[in-house]
C-alpha positions in Angstrom: -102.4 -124.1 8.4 -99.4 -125.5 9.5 -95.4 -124.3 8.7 -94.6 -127.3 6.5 -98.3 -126.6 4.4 -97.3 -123.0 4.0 -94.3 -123.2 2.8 -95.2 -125.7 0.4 -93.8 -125.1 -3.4 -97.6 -126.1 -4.5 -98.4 -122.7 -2.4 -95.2 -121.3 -4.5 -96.9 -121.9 -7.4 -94.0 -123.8 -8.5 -91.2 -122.1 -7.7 -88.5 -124.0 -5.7 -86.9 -122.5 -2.4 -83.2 -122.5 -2.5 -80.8 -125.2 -0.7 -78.9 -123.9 1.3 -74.9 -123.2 0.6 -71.9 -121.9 1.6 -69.1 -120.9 -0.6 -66.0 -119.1 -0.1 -64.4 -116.4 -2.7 -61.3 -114.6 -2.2 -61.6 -111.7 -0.5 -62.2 -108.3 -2.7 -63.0 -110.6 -5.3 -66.9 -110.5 -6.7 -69.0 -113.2 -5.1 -69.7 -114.4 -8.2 -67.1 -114.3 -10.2 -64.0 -114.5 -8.0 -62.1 -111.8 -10.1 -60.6 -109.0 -8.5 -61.2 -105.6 -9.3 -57.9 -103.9 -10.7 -57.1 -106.8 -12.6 -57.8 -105.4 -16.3 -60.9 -102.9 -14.4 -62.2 -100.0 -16.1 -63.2 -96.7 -13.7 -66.9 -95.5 -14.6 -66.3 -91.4 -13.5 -69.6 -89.8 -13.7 -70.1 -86.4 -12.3 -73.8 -85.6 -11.9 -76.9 -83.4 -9.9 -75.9 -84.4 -6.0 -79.5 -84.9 -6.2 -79.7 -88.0 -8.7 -76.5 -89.5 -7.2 -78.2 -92.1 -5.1 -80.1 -93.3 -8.4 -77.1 -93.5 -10.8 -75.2 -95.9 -8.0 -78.0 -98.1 -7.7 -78.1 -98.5 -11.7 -74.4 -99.3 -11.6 -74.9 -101.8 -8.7 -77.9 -103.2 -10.6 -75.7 -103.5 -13.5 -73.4 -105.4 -12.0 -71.2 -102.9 -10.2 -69.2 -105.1 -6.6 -68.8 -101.3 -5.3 -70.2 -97.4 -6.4 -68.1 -94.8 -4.2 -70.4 -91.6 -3.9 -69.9 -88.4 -2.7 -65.8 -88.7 -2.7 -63.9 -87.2 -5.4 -60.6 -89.3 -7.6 -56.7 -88.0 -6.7 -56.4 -87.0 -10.0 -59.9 -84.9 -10.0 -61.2 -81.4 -9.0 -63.8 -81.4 -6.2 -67.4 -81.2 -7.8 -68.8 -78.0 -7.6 -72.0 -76.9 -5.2 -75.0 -79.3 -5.8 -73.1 -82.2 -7.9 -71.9 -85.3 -7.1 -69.4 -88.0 -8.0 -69.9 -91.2 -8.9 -67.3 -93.9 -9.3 -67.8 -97.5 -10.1 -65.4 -100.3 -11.5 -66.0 -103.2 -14.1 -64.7 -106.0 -15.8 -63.0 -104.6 -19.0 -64.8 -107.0 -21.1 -68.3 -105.8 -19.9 -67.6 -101.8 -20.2 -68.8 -101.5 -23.8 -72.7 -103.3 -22.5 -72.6 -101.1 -19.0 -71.3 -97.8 -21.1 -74.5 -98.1 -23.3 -76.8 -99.2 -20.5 -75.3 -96.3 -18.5 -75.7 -93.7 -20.9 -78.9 -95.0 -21.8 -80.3 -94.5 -17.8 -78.5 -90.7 -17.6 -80.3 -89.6 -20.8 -83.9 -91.0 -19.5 -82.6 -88.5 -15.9 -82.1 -85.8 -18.3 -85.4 -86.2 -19.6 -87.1 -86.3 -16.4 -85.5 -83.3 -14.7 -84.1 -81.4 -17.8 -84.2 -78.3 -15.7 -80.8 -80.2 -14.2 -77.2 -80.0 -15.6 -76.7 -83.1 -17.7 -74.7 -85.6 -16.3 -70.4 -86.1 -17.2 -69.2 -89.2 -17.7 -65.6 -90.4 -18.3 -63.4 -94.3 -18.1 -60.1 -94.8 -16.9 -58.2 -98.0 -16.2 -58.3 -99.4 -12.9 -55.0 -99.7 -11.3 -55.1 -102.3 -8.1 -57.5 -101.2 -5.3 -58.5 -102.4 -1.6 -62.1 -103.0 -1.6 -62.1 -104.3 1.7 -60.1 -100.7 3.0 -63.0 -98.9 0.7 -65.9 -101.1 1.9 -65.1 -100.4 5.7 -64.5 -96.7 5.0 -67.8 -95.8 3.5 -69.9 -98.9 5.1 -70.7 -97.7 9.1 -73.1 -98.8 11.7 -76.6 -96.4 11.6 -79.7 -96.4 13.3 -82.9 -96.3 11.5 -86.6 -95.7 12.7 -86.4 -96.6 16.5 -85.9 -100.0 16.8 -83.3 -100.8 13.9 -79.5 -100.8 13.8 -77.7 -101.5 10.5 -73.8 -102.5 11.0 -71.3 -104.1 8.5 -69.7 -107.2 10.4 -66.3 -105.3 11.5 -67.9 -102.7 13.4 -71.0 -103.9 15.8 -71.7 -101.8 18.2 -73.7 -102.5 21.7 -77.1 -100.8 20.9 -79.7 -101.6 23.7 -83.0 -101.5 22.5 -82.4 -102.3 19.0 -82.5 -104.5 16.4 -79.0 -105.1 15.1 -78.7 -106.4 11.5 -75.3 -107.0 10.8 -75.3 -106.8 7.2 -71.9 -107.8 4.3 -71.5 -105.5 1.5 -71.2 -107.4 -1.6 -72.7 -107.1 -5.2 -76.7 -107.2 -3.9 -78.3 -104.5 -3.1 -79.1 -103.4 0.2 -76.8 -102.3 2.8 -78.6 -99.6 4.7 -76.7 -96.9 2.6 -79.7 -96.2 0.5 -82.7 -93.8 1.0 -84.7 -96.5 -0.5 -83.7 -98.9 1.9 -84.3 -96.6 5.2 -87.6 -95.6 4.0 -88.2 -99.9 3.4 -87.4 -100.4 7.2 -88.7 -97.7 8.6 -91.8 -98.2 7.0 -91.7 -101.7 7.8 -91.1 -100.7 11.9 -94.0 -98.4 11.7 -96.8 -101.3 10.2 -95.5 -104.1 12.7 -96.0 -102.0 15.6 -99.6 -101.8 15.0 -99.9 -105.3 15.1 -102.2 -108.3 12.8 -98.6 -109.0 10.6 -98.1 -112.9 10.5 -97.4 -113.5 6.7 -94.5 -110.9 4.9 -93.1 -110.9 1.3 -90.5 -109.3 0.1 -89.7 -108.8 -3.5 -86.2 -108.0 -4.9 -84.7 -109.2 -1.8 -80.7 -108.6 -2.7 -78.5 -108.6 0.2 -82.0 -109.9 2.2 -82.0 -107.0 4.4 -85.6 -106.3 4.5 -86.5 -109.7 5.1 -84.3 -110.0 8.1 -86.2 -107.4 9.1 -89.4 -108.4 9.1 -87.9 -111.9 10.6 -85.9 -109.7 14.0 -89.3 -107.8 14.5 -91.5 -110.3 15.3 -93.6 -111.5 11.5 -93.5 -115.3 12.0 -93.4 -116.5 8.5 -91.0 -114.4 5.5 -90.5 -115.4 1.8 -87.7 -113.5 0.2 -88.0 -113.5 -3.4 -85.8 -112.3 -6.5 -85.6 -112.9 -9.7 -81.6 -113.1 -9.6 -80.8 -116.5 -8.2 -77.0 -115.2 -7.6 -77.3 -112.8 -4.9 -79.6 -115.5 -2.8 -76.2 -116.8 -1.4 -75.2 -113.5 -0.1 -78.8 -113.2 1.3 -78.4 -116.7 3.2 -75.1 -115.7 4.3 -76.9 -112.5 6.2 -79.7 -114.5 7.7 -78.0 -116.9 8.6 -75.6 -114.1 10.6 -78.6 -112.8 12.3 -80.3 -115.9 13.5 -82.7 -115.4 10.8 -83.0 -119.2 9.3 -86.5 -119.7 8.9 -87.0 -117.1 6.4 -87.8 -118.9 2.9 -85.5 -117.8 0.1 -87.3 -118.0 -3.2 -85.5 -117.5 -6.8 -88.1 -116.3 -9.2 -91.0 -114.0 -9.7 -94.0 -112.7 -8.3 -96.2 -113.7 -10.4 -95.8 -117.3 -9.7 -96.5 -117.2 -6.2 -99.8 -118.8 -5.2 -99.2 -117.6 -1.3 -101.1 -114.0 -0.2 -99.3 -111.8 2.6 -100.0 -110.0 5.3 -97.5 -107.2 3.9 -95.7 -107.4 0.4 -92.2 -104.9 0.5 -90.9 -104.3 -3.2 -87.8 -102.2 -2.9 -87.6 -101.8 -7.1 -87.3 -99.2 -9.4 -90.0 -97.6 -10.8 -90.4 -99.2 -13.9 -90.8 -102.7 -12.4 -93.7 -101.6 -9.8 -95.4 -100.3 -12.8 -94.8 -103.4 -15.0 -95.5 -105.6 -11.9 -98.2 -103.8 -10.4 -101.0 -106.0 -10.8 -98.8 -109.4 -9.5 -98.0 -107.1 -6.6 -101.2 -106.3 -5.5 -102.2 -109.9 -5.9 -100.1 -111.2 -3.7 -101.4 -109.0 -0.9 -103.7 -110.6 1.1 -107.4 -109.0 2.1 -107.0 -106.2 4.6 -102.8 -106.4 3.9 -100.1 -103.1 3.2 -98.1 -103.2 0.3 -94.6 -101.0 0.4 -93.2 -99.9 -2.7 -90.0 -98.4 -3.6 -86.8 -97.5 -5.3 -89.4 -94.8 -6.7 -88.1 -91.2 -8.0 -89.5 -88.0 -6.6 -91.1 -87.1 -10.3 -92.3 -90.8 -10.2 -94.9 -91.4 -7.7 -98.0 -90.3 -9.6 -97.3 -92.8 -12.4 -96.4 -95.5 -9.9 -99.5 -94.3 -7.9 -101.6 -94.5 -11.1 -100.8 -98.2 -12.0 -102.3 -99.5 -8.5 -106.4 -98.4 -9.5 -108.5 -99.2 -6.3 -105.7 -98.4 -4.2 -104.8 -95.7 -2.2 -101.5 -94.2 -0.6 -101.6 -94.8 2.8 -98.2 -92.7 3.7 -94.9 -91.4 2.0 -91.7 -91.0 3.3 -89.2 -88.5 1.5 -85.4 -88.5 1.5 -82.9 -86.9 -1.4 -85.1 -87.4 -4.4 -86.2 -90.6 -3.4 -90.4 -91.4 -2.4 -91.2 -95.0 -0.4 -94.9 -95.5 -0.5 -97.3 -97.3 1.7 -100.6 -98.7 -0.3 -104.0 -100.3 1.0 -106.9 -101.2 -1.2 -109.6 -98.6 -0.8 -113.0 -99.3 0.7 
């Protein structure tokens, strides 16, 4: 089968690729939006278990958070005692009353699934004017994951012979490196393209497009990146096209419309939507292929593991609270 026949939309089952585009927002402003935080921003303050930190800033960015600041206390706050954490994220004024209720929505469902935890505190303030770009570069630094990957944010790219260098922008997707989730997505990734018989690669939830870049730098000839949130696929494009990643095929839309099988499906989610979408996921793996899943919490795995019958976990990685699976079909 040739490029052009694979990449067909018929093969898409529909779905059209998106055009390519540039655009250019103001800087600290949201990608989208163009507005600035500070201007008429509210401060989300939640103090919470260090342990479910990493879970309550992906929420927020999910929500529609440009920025979560983790692990770093307000002025005009105390230090968090031993084993919590704060969490600080900004939004539009206008959109604090839906993320408040989401928000507190997500930290009772925590409470119920590790009551043996101190509840989460939360709190608002108004925003007064604030740097992102000074934040961003503070908390955004160049790391090294698995052996072969290097994740650096475009104002500090080191030399690193030997690696894969993914220079990657923070913005409003998800997916900078920053999250446990993510590591465990590339080193999971490095570990099933070393053993070879990868040509085909899927990944689902793409955000920033950091997995998909990659699957692209270490060697899998053909990538689809797919989400269901056709704004962040300009910040993806931006990224790929940053690391001389062009030829990966960005997608807006869902799984289950896809006709194409893969070598290796990655779904970096949260737990809900790998048990909701388990059964497109495992259809779009092809015969003998790996499917990664994450974005899953430690008390989670069994009932993600439980939605995939006549699978079987091939490996886990652990970090924090967080669990990345590997899966192949038994038999």
């Amino acid at each position: 089968m040739s490029d052009h026949e694979w990449l067909h939309p018929s093969r898409l089952g529909g779905v059209r690729p998106t055009v390519n585009r540039r655009r250019v927002d103001r800087p600290g402003g949201n990608v989208e939006t163009g507005r600035v935080p500070g201007a008429g921003w509210v401060a989300l303050r939640i103090d919470v278990d260090a342990e479910l930190a990493d879970a309550v800033a992906n929420f927020l960015l999910e929500e529609g958070a440009p920025g979560v600041i983790t692990g770093e206390r307000a002025a005009d706050r105390p230090e968090p005692p031993a084993g919590r954490a704060h969490v600080e994220a900004h939004v539009p004024a206008e959109d604090e009353a839906r993320v408040l209720a989401a928000l507190r929505r997500y930290l009772a469902s925590l409470a119920a699934l590790a009551p043996e935890r101190a509840p989460a505190t939360l709190e608002t303030a108004v925003v007064p004017p604030v740097d992102w770009i000074e934040i961003a570069r503070r908390h955004h630094r160049p790391q090294a994951i698995g052996a072969r990957l290097l994740v650096a944010p475009p104002w500090e790219v080191p030399a690193a012979p030997g690696r894969e260098v993914l220079v990657i922008e923070p913005g409003m997707a998800f997916g900078t490196g920053q999250h446990a989730t993510t590591r465990g997505c590339l080193e999971a990734i490095e570990e099933i393209l070393a053993a070879g018989g990868v040509a085909t690669a899927l990944d689902v939830g793409t955000g920033s497009g950091i997995l998909a870049l990659a699957l692209a730098r270490l060697g899998v000839p053909r990538v689809v990146a797919l989400d269901v949130d056709a704004a962040v696929l300009p910040l993806a494009r931006v990224n790929l096209l940053r690391n001389r990643a062009a030829g990966v095929l960005l997608v807006a839309g869902t799984v289950r419309a896809l006709r194409a099988r893969f070598d290796l499906v990655v779904a970096n989610l949260r737990a809900d939507a790998l048990v909701a979408e388990a059964d497109a996921l495992a259809g779009a793996v092809a015969p003998g292929g790996r499917l990664v899943v994450s974005g899953i919490f430690d008390g989670q795995l069994g009932a993600v593991e439980a939605a995939y019958p006549g699978w079987r976990i091939a490996a886990v990685r652990a970090e924090d609270a967080w669990r990345t699976a590997t899966l192949v079909r038994e038999g």
